[in-house]
BAFI-3210 file (N, C-alpha, C; in Angstrom, 3 decimals, decimal comma, padded with zeros to 6 digits):
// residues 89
n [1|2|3|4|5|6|7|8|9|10|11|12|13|14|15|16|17|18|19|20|21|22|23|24|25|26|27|28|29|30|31|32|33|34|35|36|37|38|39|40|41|42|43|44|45|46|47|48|49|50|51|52|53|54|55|56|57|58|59|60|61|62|63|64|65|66|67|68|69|70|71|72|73|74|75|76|77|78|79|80|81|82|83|84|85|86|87|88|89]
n.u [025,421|022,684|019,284|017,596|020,115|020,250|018,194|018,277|020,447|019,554|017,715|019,213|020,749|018,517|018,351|020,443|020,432|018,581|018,955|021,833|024,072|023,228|022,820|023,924|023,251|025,182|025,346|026,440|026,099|024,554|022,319|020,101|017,734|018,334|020,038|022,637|022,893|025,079|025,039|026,198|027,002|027,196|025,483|023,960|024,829|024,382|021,995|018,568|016,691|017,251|016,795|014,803|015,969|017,108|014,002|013,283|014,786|013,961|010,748|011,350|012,320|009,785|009,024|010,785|009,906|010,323|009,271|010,873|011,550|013,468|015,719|017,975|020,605|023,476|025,769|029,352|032,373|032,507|029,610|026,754|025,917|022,619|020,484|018,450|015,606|013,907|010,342|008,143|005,580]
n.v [004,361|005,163|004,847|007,372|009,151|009,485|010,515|013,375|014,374|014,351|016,616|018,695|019,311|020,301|022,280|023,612|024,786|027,189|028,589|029,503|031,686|032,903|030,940|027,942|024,413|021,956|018,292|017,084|014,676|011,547|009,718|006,877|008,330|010,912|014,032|016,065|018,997|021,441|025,096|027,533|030,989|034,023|036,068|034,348|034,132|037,239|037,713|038,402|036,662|034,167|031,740|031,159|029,964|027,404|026,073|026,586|024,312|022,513|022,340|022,046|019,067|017,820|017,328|015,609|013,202|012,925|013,993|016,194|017,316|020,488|020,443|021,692|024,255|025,535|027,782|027,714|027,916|029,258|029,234|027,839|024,721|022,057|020,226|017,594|016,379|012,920|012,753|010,396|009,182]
n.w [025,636|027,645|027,794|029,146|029,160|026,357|025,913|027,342|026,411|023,228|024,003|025,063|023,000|021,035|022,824|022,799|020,723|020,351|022,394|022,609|021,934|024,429|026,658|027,319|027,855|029,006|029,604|032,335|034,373|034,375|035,937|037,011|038,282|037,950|036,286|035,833|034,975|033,166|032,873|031,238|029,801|027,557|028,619|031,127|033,592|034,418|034,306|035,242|035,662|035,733|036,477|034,402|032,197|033,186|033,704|031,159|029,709|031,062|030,652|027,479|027,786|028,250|025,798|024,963|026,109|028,875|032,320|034,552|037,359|039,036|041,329|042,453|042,561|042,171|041,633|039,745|038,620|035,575|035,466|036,160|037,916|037,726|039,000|038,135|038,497|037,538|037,091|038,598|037,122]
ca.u [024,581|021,186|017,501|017,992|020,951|019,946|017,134|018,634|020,906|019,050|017,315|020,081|021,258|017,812|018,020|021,709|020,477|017,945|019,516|022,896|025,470|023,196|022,543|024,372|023,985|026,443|025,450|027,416|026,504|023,705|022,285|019,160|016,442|018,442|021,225|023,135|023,392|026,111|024,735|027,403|026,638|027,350|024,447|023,634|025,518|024,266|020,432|017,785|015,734|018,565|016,120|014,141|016,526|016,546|013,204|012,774|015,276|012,819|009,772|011,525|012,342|008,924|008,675|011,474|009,134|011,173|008,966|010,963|011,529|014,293|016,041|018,342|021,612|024,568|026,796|030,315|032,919|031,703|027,982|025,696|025,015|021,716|020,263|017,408|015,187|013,015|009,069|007,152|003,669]
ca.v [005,449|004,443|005,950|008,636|010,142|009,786|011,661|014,727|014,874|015,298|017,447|019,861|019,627|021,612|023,885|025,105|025,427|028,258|029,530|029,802|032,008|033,456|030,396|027,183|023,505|020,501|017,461|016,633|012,981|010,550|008,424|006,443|008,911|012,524|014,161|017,645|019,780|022,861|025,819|029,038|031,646|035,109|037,157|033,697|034,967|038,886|037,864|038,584|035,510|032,968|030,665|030,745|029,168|026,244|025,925|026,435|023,368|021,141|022,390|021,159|017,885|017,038|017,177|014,260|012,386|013,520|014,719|016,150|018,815|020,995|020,061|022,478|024,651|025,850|028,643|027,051|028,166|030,618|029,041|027,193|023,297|022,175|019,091|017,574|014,897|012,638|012,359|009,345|009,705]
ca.w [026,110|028,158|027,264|029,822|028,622|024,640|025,680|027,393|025,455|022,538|024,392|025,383|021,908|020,753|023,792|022,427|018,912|020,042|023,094|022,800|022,929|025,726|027,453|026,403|028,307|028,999|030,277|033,075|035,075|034,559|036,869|036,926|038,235|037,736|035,973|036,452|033,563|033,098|032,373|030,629|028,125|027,782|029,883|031,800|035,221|034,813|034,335|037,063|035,093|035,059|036,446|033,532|030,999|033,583|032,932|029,364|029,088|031,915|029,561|026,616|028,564|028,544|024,151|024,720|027,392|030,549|033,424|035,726|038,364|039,413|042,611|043,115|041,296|042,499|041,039|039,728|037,531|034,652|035,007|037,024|037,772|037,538|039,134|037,753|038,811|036,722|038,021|037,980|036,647]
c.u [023,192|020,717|017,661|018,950|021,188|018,865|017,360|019,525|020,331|018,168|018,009|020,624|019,644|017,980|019,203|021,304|019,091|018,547|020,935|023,177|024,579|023,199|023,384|024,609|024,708|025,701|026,604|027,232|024,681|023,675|020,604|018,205|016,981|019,972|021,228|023,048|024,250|025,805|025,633|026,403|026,900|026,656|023,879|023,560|024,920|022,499|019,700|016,673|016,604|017,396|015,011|014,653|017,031|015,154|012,384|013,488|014,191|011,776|010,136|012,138|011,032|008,374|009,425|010,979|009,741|010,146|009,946|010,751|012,811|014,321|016,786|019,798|022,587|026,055|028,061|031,249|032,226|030,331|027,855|025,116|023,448|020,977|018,468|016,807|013,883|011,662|008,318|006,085|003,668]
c.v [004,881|005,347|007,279|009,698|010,297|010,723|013,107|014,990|015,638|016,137|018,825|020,065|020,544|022,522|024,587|025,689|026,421|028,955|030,164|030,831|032,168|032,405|029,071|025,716|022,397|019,514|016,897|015,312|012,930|009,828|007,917|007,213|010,291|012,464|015,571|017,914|021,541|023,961|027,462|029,559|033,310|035,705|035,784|034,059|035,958|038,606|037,778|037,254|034,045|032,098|029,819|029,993|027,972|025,122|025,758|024,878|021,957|021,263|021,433|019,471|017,078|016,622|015,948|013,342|012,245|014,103|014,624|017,997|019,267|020,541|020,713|023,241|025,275|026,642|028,250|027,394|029,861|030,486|028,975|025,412|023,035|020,923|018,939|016,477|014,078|011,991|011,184|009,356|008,234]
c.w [026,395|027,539|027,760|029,310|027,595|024,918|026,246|026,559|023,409|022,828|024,597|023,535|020,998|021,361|023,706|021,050|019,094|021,605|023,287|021,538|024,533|026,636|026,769|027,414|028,116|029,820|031,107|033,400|034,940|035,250|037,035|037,052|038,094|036,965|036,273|035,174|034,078|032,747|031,994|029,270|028,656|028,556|030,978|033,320|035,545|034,804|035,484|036,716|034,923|035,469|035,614|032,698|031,572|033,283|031,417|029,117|029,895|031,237|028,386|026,635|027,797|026,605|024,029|025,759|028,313|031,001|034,173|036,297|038,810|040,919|043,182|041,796|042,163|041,203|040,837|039,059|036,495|034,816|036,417|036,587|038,289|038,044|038,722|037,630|038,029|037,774|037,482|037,897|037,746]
res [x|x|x|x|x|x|x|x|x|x|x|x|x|x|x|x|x|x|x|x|x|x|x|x|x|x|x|x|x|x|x|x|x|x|x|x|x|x|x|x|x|x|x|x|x|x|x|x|x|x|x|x|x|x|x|x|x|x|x|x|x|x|x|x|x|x|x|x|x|x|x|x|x|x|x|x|x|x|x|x|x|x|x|x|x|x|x|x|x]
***
């Protein structure tokens, strides 16, 4: 496991232990400057704010020294993938 994907990951692993059930992500694919993440949870789909619990997890990014920025998401299955690109200061 590289730097990158020890660090979202423990990143996503805080952002299930206060958002989930409602919100709950997966790391899907690493790759040098971005990865996708999975996003499911019970009210995830029905919310008019879904784009916030994108954000709350790119906020808490930056407590594991990740800058990045959202790039885009796409509706899939029960959730939503999440691409997410790392910024270079």
């Amino acid at each position: 496991m590289g730097f990158l994907e020890e660090r979202v990951s423990a990143a996503i692993q805080e952002y299930n232990r206060y958002h989930a059930p409602e919100a709950v992500a997966e790391l899907v694919q690493v790759s040098e400057s971005r990865f996708c993440v999975f996003f499911s949870g019970g009210s995830l789909c029905r919310s008019c704010g879904v784009y916030d619990y994108f954000d709350d997890l790119r906020v808490l990014l930056e407590d594991f020294g990740l800058r990045t920025r959202i790039e885009g998401f796409e509706e899939g299955g029960d959730g939503i993938f999440v691409v997410f690109v790392i910024e270079k200061e």
